[in-house]
C-alpha positions as CSV (number, residue, x, y, z in Angstrom):
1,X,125.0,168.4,100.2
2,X,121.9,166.1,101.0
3,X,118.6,167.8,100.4
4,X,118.9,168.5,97.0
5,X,122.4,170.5,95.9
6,X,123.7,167.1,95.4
7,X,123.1,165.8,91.7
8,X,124.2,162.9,89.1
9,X,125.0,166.2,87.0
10,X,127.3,168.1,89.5
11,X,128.9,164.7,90.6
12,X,129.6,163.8,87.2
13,X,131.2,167.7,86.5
14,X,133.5,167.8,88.8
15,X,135.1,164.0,88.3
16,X,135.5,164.7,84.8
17,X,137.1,168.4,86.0
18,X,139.6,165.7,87.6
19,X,138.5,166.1,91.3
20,X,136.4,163.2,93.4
21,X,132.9,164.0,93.6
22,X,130.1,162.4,96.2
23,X,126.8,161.3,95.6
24,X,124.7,162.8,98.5
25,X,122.8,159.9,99.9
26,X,121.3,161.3,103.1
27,X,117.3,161.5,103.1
28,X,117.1,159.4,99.9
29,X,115.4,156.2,100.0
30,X,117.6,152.9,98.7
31,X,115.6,153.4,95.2
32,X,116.1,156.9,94.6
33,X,120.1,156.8,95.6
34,X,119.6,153.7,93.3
35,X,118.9,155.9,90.6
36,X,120.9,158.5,91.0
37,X,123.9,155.9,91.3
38,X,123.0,154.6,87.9
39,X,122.5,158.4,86.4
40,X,126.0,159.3,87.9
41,X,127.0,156.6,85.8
42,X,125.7,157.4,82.6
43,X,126.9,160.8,82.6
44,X,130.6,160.1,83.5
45,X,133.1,156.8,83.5
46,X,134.9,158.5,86.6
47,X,134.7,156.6,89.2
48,X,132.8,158.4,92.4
49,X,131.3,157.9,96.3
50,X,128.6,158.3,98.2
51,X,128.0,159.6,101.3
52,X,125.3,157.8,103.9
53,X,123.8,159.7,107.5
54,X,124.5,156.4,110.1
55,X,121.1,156.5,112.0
56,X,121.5,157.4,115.6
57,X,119.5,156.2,118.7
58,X,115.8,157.4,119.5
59,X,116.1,160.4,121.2
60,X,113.6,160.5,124.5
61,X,113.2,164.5,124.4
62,X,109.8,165.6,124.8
63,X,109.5,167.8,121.4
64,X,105.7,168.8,122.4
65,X,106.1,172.2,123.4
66,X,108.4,173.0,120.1
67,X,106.0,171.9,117.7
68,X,103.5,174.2,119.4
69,X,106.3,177.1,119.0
70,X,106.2,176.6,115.6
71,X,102.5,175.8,114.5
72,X,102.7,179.9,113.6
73,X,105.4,179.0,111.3
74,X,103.3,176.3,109.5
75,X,99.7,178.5,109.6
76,X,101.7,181.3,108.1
77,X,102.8,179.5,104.7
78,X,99.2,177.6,105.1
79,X,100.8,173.7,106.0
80,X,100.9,171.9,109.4
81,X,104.1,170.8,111.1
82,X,105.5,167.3,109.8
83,X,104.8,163.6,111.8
84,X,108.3,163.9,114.2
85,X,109.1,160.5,113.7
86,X,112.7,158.8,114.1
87,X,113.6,156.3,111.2
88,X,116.8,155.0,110.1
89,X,117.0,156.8,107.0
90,X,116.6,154.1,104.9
91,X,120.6,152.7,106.1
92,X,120.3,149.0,105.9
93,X,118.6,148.9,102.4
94,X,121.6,151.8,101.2
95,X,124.4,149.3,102.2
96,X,122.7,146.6,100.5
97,X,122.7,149.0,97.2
98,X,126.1,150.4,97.4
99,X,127.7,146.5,98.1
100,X,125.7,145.1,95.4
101,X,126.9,148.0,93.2
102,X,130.4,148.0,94.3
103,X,130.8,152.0,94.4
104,X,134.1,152.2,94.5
105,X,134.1,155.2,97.8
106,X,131.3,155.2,101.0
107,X,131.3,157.6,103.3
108,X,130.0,158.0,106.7
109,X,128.3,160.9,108.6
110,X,126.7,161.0,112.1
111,X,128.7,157.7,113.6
112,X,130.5,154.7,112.8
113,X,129.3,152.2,110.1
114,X,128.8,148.8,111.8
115,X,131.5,146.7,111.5
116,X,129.9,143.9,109.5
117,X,128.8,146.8,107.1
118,X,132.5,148.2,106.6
119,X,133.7,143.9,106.2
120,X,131.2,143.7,103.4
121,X,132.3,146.8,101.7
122,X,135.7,145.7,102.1
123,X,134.9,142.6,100.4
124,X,133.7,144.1,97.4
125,X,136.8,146.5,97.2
126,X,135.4,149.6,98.8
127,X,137.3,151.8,100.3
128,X,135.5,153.5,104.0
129,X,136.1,156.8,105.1
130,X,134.3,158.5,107.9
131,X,133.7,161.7,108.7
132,X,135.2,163.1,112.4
133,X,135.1,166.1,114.1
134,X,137.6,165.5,117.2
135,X,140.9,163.2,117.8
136,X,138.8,160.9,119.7
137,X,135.9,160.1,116.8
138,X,139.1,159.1,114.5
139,X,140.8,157.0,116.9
140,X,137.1,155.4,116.9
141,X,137.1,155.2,113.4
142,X,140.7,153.7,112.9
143,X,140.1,151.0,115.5
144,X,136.8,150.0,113.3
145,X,139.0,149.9,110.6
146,X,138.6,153.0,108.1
147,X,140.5,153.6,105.7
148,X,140.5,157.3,105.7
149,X,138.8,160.3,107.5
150,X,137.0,163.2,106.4
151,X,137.9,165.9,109.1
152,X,135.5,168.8,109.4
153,X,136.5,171.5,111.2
154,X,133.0,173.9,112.3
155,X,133.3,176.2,109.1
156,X,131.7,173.9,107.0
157,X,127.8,174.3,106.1
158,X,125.2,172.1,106.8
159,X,125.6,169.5,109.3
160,X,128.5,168.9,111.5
161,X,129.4,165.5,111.4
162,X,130.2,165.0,115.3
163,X,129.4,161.4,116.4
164,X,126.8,162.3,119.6
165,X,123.9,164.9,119.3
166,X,124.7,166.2,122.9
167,X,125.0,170.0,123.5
168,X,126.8,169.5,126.6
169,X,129.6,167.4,125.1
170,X,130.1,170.4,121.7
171,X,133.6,170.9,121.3
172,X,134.2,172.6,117.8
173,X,137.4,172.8,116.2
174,X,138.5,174.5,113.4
175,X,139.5,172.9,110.4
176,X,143.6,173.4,110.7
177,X,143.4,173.1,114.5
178,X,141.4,169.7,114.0
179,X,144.1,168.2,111.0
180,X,146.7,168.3,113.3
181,X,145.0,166.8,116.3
182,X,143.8,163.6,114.3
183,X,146.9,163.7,112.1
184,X,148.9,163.4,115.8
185,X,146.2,160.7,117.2
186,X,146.1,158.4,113.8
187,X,147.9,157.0,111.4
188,X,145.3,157.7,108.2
189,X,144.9,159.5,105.4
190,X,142.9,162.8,106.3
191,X,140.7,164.8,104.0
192,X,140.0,168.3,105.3
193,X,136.6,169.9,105.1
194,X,134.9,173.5,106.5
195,X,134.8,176.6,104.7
196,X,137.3,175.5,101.6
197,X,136.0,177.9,98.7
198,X,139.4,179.0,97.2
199,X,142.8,177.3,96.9
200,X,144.3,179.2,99.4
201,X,142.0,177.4,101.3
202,X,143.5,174.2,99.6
203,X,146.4,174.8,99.7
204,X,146.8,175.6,103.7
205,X,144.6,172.2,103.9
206,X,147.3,169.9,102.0
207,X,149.8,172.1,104.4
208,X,148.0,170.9,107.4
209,X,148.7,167.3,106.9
210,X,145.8,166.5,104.4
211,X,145.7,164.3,101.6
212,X,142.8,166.4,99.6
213,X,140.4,168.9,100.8
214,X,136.4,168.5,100.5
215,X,134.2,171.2,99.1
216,X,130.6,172.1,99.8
217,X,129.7,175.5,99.7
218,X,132.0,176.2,97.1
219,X,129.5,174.3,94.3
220,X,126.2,175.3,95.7
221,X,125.8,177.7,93.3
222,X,127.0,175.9,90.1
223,X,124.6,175.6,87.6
224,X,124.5,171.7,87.6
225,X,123.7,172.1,91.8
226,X,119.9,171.6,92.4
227,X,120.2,174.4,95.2
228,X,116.8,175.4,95.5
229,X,116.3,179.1,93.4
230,X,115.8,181.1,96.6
231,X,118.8,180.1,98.7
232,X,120.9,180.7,95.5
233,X,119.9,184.5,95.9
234,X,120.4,184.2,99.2
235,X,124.4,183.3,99.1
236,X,124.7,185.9,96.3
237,X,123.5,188.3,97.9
238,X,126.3,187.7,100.6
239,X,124.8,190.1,103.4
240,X,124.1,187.4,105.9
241,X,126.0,186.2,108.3
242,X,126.1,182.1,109.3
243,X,125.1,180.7,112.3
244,X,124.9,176.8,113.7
245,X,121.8,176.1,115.0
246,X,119.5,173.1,115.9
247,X,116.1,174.6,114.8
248,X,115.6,173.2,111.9
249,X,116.8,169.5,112.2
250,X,117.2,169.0,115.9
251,X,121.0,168.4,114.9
252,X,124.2,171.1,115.2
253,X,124.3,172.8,111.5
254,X,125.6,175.6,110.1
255,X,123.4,178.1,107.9
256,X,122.6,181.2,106.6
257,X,121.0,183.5,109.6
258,X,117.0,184.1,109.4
259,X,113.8,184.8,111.4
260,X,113.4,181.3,112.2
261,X,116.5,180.4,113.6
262,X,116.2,183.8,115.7
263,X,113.1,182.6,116.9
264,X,113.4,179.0,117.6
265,X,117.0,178.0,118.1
266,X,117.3,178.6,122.1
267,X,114.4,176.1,122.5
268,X,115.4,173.9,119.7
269,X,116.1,170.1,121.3
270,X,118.7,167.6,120.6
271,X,115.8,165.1,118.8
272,X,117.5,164.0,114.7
273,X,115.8,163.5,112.5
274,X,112.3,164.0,114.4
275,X,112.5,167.9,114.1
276,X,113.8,167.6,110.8
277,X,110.8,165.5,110.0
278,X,108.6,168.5,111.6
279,X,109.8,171.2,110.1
280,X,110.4,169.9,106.8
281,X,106.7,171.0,105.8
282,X,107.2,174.7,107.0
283,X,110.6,174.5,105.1
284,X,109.4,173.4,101.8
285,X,106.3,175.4,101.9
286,X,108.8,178.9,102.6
287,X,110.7,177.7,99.5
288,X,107.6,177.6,97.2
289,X,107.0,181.0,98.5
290,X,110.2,182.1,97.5
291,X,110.4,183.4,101.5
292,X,114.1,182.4,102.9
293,X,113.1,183.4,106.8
294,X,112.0,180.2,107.4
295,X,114.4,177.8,105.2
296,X,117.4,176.1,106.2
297,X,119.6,177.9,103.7
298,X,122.8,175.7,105.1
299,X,126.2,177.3,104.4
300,X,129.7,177.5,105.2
301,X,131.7,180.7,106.8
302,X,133.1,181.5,103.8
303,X,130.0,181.4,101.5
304,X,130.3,184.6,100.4
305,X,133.5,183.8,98.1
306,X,131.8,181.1,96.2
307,X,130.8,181.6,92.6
308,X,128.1,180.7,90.2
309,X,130.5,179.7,87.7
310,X,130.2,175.5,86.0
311,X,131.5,172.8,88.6
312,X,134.7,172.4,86.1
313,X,135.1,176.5,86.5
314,X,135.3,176.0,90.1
315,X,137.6,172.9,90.2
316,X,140.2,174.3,87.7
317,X,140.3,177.6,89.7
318,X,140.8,175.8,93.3
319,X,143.7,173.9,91.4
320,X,145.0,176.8,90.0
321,X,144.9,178.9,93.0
322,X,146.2,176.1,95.1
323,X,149.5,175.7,93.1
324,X,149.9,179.4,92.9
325,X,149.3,179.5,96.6
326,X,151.8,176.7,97.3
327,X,154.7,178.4,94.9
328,X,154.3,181.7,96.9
329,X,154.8,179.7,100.0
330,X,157.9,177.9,99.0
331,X,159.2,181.4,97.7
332,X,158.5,183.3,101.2
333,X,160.3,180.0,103.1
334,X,163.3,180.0,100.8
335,X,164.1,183.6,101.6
């Protein structure tokens, strides 16, 4: 949800709807998560988390020849490509913030938090969960000391969370097939995340050996979401199918299909964030054109089923459906 579908005002819906909601910090500085931290805050006593990208190492691909493929791109909205540069997101400075202000839940995407960073938290009565993508990733995790895993299985939009950005070493699971495989490597509560839009979805989660299930996609088009206008026209519309691609970011994620990705994603290298740095220009200037061929318009496989209705609209409905989805289950197995 980083980029901008992630707001005080849809974190604060859905904890007063009675679900857990996540601040978004990825590509925020320390003082903007600061302020949406204190926002969340006054819009809700619930308590809440946030979510941080771990900063990975430099990557030594040559990028040259990619931001020549996409110079077109950025003379056709009238903007240059972006500086590629690596940075660290602004991580050390975040931890700082989120110890000082003893939020209650952290999350991690992209790696392991160091350990020193997960003692500190500890200390202050956070609880650490990080996000894995195979049965080896959580045994990482619940060696460093987590206390619970957010398992995403490749339906889910945007990002995957997979510790190394290494095309060779891709080995996508989906969500049901990757709960059982952590559930029978680690002893730790699992959250379950990909493609959960309706509580079916939640229900077959919880079935799976879950504790709760995570939802993305399913609030993008909530009126408290700042989804950007043109991507919300672009999941209502419905007609497009998703793809995961590296094009955009120079990281795995999952999106909506368009003519950049077409274009650019067999030549696309393994270099986060530098690419997303590059192509965040071309990006922004498609938006203010209101021209979704050339956005990253992330989104899960079952985008299609999500709704415009209020954040606490969707969370009642995924409760609802759940239990009604659970009943009929326990009615089929009891004959």
């Amino acid at each position: 949800m980083a980029g901008g579908p992630s707001t005080p005002e849809l974190v604060a819906a859905v904890c007063d709807a009675g679900a857990f909601g996540f601040l978004a910090g990825g590509y925020k500085t320390a003082a903007a998560l600061a302020a949406q931290v204190g926002a969340t805050r006054g819009l809700t006593a619930a308590p809440f988390g946030v979510n941080l990208f771990v900063p990975g190492p430099r990557s030594t691909v040559d990028i040259t020849s990619y931001r020549q493929q996409i110079e077109p791109d950025a003379t056709k909205y009238d903007t240059e490509p972006g500086e590629p540069r690596w940075d660290d997101d602004d991580y050390p400075a975040k931890i700082e913030l989120l110890v000082a202000e003893r939020v209650p839940v952290v999350s991690f995407t992209f790696g392991l938090p160091g350990a020193d960073d997960v003692r500190r938290l500890h200390d202050v009565g956070a609880e650490v969960t990080v996000t894995v993508t195979t049965a080896s990733e959580a045994r990482q995790a619940a060696d460093l000391g987590a206390d619970s895993l957010c398992v995403q299985g490749f339906e889910a939009g945007g990002h995957r969370g997979s510790f190394a950005n290494d095309p060779a070493r891709d080995e996508p699971y989906g969500l049901l097939t990757a709960l059982r495989l952590v559930s029978d490597a680690v002893a730790l509560p699992l959250v379950g995340a990909g493609g959960v839009v309706h509580g079916r979805d939640v229900a077959a989660v919880l079935a799976a050996g879950a504790v709760a299930a995570q939802c993305g996609t399913a609030f993008l088009r909530c009126p408290e979401a700042g989804t950007a206008a043109t991507q919300r026209r672009a999941l209502a519309d419905g007609t497009r199918v998703t793809t995961v691609t590296r094009a955009f970011s120079g990281r795995p994620a999952r999106g909506l299909a368009n003519r950049f990705i077409a274009e650019h994603d067999a030549d696309a290298p393994a270099a986060y964030p530098q690419l997303h740095h590059m192509t965040r220009p071309i990006r922004a200037a498609a938006s203010a054109a209101d021209d979704p061929e050339a956005m990253s318009l992330w989104a899960g496989q079952t985008y299609s089923l999500a709704t415009d209705a209020p954040a606490v609209d969707v969370v009642r409905r995924l409760r609802d459906e759940a239990v009604a989805a659970i009943g009929a289950a326990a009615k089929s197995l009891s004959g």
